[in-house]
ROZALO-247631 format. One line per 4 residues: number of its first residue (from 1); their letters; for each residue y, x, z of C-alpha. Coordinates in pm, whole numbers, plus 50000, padded with zeros to 5 digits. Layout:
! ROZALO-247631
NUM	A	Y/X/Z  ...
END
This chain:
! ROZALO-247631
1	XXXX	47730/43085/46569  47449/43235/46377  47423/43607/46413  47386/43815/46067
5	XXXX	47232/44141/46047  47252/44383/45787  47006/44503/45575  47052/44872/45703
9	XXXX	47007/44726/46049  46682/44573/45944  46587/44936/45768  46655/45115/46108
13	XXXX	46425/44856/46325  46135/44900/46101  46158/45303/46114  46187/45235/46494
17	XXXX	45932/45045/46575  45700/45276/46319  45840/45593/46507  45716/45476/46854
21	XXXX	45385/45339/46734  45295/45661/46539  45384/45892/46842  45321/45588/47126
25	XXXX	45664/45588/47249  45861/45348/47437  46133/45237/47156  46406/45234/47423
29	XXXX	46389/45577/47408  46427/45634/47079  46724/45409/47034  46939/45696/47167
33	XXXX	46806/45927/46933  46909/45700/46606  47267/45617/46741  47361/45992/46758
37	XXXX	47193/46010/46413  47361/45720/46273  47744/45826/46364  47668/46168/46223
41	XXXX	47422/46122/45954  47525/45946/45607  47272/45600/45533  47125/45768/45269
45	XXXX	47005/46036/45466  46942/45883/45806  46531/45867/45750  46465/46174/45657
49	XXXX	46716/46325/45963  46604/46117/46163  46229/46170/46120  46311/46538/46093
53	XXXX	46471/46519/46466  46197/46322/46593  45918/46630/46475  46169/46867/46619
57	XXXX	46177/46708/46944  45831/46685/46996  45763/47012/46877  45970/47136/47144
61	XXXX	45788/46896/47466  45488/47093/47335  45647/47477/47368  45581/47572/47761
65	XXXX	45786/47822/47936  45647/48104/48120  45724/48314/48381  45866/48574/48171
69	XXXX	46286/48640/48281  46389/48307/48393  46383/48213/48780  46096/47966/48867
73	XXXX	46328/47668/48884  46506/47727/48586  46144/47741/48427  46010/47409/48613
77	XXXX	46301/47257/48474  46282/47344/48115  45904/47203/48122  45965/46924/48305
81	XXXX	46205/46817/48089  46052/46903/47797  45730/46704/47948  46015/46394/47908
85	XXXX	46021/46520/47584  45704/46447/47480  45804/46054/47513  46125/46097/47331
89	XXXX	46297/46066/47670  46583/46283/47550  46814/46158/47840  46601/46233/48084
93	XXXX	46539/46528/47950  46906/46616/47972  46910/46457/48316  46659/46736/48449
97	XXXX	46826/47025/48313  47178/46923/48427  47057/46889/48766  46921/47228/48757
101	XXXX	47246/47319/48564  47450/47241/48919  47195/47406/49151  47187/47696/48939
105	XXXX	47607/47705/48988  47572/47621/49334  47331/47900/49352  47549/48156/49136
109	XXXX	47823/48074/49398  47627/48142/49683  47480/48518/49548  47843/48593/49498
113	XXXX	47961/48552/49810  47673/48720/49925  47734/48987/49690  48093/49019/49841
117	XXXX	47998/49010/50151  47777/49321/50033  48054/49493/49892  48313/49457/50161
121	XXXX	48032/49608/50413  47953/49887/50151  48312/49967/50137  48365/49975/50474
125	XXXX	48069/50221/50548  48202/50450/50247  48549/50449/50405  48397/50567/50770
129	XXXX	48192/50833/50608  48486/50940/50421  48356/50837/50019  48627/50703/49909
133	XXXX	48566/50672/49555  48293/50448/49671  48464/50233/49836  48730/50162/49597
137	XXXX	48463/50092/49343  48315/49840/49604  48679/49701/49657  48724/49703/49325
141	XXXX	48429/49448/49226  48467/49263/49511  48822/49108/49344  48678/49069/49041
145	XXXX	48412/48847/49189  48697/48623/49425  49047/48699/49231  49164/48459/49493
149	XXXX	49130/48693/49810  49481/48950/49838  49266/49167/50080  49021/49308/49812
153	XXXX	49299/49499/49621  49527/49564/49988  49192/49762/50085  49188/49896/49732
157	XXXX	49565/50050/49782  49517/50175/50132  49281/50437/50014  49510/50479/49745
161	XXXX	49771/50605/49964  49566/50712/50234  49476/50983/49964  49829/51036/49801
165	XXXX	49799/50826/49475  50088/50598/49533  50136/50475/49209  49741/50329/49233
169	XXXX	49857/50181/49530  50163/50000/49413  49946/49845/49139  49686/49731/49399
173	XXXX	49970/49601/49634  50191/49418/49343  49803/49248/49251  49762/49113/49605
177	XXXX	50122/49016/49601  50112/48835/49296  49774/48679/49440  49958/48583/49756
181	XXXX	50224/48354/49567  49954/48189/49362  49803/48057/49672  50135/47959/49845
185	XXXX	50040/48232/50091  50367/48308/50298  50284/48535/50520  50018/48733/50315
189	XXXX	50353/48765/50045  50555/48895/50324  50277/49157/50393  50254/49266/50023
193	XXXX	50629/49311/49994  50631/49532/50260  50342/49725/50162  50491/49765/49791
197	XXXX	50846/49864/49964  50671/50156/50216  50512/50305/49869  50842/50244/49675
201	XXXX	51012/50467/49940  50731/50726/49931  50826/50744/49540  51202/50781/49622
205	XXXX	51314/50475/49512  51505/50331/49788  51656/50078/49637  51364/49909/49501
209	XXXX	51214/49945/49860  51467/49755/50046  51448/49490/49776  51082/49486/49879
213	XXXX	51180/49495/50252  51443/49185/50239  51206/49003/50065  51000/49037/50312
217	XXXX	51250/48944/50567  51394/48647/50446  50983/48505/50447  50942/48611/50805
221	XXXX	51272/48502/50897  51201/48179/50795  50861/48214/50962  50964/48260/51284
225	XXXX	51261/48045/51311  50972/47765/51246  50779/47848/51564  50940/48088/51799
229	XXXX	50595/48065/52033  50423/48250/51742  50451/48608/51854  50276/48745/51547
233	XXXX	50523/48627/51356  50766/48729/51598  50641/49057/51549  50641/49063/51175
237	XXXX	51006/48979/51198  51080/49330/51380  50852/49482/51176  51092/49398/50874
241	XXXX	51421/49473/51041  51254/49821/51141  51187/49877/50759  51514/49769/50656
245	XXXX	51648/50031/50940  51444/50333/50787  51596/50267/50443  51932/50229/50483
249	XXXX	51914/50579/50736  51769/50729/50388  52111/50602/50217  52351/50705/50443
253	XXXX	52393/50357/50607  52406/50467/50967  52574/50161/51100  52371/49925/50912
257	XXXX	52057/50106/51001  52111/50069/51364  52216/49728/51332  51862/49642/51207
261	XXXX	51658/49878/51437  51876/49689/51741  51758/49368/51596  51426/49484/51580
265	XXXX	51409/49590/51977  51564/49290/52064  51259/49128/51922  51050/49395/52045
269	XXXX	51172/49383/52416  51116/49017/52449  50713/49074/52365  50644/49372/52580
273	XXXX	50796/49193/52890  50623/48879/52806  50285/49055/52841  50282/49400/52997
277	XXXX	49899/49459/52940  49932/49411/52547  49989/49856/52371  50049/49691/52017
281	XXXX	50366/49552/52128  50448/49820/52386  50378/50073/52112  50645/49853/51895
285	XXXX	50890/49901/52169  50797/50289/52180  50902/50288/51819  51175/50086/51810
289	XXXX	51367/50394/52119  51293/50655/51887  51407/50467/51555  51723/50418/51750
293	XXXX	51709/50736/51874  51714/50891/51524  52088/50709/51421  52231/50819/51712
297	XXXX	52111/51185/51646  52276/51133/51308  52609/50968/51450  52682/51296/51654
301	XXXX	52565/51128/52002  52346/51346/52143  52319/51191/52480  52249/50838/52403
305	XXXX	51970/50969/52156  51827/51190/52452  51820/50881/52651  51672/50646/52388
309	XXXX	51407/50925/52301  51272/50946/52684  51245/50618/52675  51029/50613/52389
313	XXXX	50802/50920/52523  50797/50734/52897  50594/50405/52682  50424/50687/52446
317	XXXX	50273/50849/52764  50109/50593/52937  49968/50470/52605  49788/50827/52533
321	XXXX	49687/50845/52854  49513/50531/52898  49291/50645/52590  49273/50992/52502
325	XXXX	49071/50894/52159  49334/50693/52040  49444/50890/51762  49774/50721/51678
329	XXXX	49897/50682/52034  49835/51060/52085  50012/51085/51724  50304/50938/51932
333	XXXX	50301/51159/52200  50333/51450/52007  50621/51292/51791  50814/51187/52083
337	XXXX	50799/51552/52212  50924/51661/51865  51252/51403/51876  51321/51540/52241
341	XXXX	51293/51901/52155  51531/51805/51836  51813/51703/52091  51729/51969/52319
345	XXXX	51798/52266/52084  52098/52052/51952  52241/52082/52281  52150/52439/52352
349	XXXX	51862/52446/52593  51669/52608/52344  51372/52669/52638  51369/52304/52683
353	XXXX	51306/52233/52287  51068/52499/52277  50833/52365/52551  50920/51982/52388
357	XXXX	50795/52137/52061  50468/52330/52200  50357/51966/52328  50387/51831/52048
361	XXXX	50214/52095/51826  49916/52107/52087  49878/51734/51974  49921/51787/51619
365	XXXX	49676/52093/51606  49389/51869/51731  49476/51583/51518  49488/51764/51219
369	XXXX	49171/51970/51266  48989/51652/51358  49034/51490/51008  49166/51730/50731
373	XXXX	49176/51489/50492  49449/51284/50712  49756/51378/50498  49971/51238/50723
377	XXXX	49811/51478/51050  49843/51751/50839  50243/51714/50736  50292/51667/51117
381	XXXX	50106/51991/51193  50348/52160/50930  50648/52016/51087  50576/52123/51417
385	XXXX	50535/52453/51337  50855/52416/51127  51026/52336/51482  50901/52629/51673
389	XXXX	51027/52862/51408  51317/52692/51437  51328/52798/51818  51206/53114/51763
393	XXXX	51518/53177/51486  51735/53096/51756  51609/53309/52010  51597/53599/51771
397	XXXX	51191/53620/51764  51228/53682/51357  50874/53826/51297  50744/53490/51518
401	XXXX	50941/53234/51343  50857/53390/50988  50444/53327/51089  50551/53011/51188
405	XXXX	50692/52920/50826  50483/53069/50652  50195/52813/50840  50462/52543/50778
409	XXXX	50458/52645/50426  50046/52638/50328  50060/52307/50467  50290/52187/50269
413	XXXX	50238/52330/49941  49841/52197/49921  50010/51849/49999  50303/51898/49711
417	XXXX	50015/51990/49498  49797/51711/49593  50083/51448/49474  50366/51518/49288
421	XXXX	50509/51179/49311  50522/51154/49673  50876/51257/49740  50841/51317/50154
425	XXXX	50614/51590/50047  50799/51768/49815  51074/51731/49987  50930/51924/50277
429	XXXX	50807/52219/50048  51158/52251/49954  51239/52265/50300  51002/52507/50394
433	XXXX	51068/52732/50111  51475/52712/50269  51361/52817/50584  51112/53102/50457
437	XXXX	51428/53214/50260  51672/53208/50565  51397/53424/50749  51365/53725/50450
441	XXXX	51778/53705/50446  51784/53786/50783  51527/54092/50725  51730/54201/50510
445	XXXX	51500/54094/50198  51774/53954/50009  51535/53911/49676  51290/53731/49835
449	XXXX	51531/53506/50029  51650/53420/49692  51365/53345/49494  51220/53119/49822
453	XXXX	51566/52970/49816  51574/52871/49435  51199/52745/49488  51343/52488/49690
457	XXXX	51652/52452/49483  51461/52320/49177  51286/52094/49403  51593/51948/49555
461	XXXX	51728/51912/49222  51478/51729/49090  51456/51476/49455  51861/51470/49411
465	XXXX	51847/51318/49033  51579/51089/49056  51780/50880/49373  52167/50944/49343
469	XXXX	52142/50678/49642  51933/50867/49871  52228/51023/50053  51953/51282/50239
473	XXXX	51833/51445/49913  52211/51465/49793  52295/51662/50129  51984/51879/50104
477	XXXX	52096/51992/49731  52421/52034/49929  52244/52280/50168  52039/52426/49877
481	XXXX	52374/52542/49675  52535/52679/50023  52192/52921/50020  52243/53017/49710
485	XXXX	52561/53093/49763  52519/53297/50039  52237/53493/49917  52509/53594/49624
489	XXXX	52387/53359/49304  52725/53249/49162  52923/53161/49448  53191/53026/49348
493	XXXX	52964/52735/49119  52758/52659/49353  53023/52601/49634  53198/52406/49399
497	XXXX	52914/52207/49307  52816/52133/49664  53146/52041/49780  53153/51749/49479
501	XXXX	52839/51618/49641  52980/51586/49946  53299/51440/49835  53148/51179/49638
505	XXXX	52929/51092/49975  53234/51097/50151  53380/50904/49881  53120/50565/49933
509	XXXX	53092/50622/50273  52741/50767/50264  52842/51095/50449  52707/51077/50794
513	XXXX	52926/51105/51120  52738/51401/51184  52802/51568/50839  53238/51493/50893
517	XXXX	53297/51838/50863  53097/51951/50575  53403/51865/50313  53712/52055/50456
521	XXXX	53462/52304/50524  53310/52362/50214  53664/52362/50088  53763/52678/50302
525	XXXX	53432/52864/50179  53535/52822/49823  53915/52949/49876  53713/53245/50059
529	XXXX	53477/53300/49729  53781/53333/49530  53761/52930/49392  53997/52664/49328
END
């Protein structure tokens, strides 16, 4: 079969084999060149374009680089393959600088883990010398550079809340969380829910937090059921259950909390028998006495809470011994002292609580002073002295217990003032502004009493409408209308308004066994004020 050709064909051959004689190029090379020409470039106006590319090209082989900005490969490569240019070899041109195109990437890759690696040692060194700005910043960049790693923003929002800006931390923790699902990350998700539950809580919103919590638990449920030899996850498990406890004690749920901080020593138990030698787990079991502990306390069974508190403070005190710089086992110490001396004025041995309370204020005074930054030292400084005025009240030492407040107090107010959204710690400022008020009634100061006691009424107020499900803040508005009351601000309202809080917690079964008696007698106080 003969083979035609067409004129145009015949055209482009002759401009060919002129173009490589003229510039003493291999025609091969050019051939490239005039098939990207031809599909874009009508026939009318493929010499001229084509000749025009040609001068361009060459032009360029004969413009060098120097070492001006670029990095000396990038530079090599741009000559060399502009060197190709000079014989038209535009492929290999292109060859040359895509091959530096993926070392450069490679490269670019390798300075940013090295720049992470940077950052998360920055950050770490700005935490430990207490710039914390610093190393948020550091945290900050560090998931921007790897938006794949849940740990940049965790670190991010444990600063956050370390310093009392919760609602920076719940962004941080829902960004690692959301980071955690993308990369099918189970147990990383389980960690984030719980971490965006414990700041939910801080904010009073307790229903959002144990949302957070059972999502958390139904992960590490399934977790652990998969391999009950992993004691991490083991671990994690009672971890959740013990969050799940500490939320439903906020709502009222005494039963249901104990339930869950039962299953959580069960767990708990196993590991600290299984190996002796290992605190993290006998700390766990520490915890888990005192969480149970606490329900009793608030079911009216004094005894069994003693018990389950000594417990707690018999793990707590070989753990603070065996390491005396341990801060959070001697953090332990000094709250298992507080729970004991809690039962022991409850039962009347008011020397008892007193000495429980010293120890644990001894503890707290050296924490606190070591690191006054550490919010969390600092509110458990301002309980303790809230205790021992507590003991002082009852032993009739009113000048000593007033001093004690009124230390109780300063604490609390700079924390208040530090975060307004954190609801433990206005809650406490109301709390200390009730006792300061009981204190001035009982000098006879019956103007100051009140003004401390509506202080902490406004608080209370404000705690009791932003969580109707929080059954603690709706008995401490309860308490806060009884002061009123008796310090002569509209008796009969406020009575009546505090007895409709506790008839509506009565009502949904929120009112705890403790608490039985607060209805019928609020009910005889407002007969006695003259009410309905």
């Amino acid at each position: 079969m003969p083979i035609f050709i067409s004129q145009s064909e015949i055209g482009f051959e002759k401009i060919l084999r002129e173009l490589a004689k003229i510039h003493t190029v291999g025609a091969h090379h050019l051939r490239p060149l005039f098939d990207a020409v031809n599909q874009e470039v009508p026939e009318e106006h493929f010499e001229p374009a084509i000749r025009t590319a040609v001068d361009a090209l060459l032009a360029k082989s004969r413009d060098k680089v120097g070492p001006v900005n670029d990095p000396l490969a990038v530079a090599e490569a741009i000559n060399a393959a502009r060197a190709k240019l000079a014989v038209l070899d535009i492929e290999g041109a292109m060859r040359v600088l895509q091959g530096e195109i993926e070392n450069q990437d490679s490269l670019r890759q390798s300075a940013t883990h090295g720049e992470i690696r940077l950052l998360s040692e920055l950050a770490d060194i700005a935490a430990k010398s207490y710039q914390w700005s610093r190393a948020i910043e550091a945290w900050n960049r560090a998931a921007e550079l790897d938006r794949s790693n849940p740990a940049f923003p965790v670190k991010a929002g444990e600063i956050h809340v370390h310093q009392g800006r919760l609602g920076e931390a719940l962004a941080c923790y829902k960004r690692a969380l959301e980071i955690s699902l993308a990369n099918d990350d189970a147990h990383s998700a389980s960690v984030s829910h719980n971490r965006i539950g414990d700041v939910l809580r801080a904010q009073g919103d307790t229903a959002g937090a144990l949302n957070a919590y059972r999502d958390s638990l139904a992960i590490r449920g399934k977790l652990a059921a998969s391999d009950p030899s992993n004691s991490q996850w083991q671990r994690d498990l009672s971890v959740s259950h013990e969050k799940i406890g500490d939320v439903l004690v906020a709502q009222g749920d005494t039963a249901g909390a104990l339930k869950a901080y039962r299953d959580s020593l069960a767990i708990r138990g196993k590991l600290a028998a299984g190996d002796a030698s290992n605190s993290e787990w006998q700390r766990d079991l520490s915890v888990s006495h005192n969480k149970i502990g606490d329900v009793l306390v608030a079911q009216g069974d004094s005894v069994g809470a003693l018990n389950a508190y000594r417990d707690g403070l018999a793990i707590a005190e070989t753990l603070a011994a065996s390491d005396a710089s341990n801060s959070e086992w001697q953090r332990d110490l000094s709250v298992s002292h507080e729970k004991i001396g809690n039962v022991l004025i409850a039962q009347g041995d008011i020397a008892g609580a007193l000495n429980a309370y010293r120890d644990g204020l001894a503890i707290a005074e050296k924490l606190a002073a070591s690191d006054a930054l550490n919010s969390q030292w600092q509110r458990d400084l301002s309980v303790s002295h809230e205790k021992i005025g507590n003991v002082l009240i009852a032993q009739g030492d009113i000048a000593a217990a007033l001093s004690a407040y009124q230390h109780s107090l300063a604490i609390a107010e700079r924390l208040a003032a530090g975060d307004a959204s954190n609801s433990e710690w206005q809650r406490d400022l109301s709390v200390s502004h009730n006792k300061i008020g009981d204190v001035l009634r009982a000098q006879g100061d019956t103007a100051g009493a009140l003004q401390a006691y509506q202080d902490s009424h406004a608080i209370a107020e404000r705690l009791a409408a932003s969580d109707a499900s929080n059954s603690q803040w709706q008995r401490d508005l309860i308490v806060s209308h009884v002061k009123l009351a008796g310090a002569g601000d509209d008796p009969v309202s406020h009575i009546e308004k505090a007895l409709a809080i506790a008839r509506e917690l009565e009502r949904s079964g929120r009112l705890a066994p403790v608490d039985a008696w607060l209805v019928s007698a609020l009910e005889s106080r407002l007969k006695d004020a003259g009410g309905q």
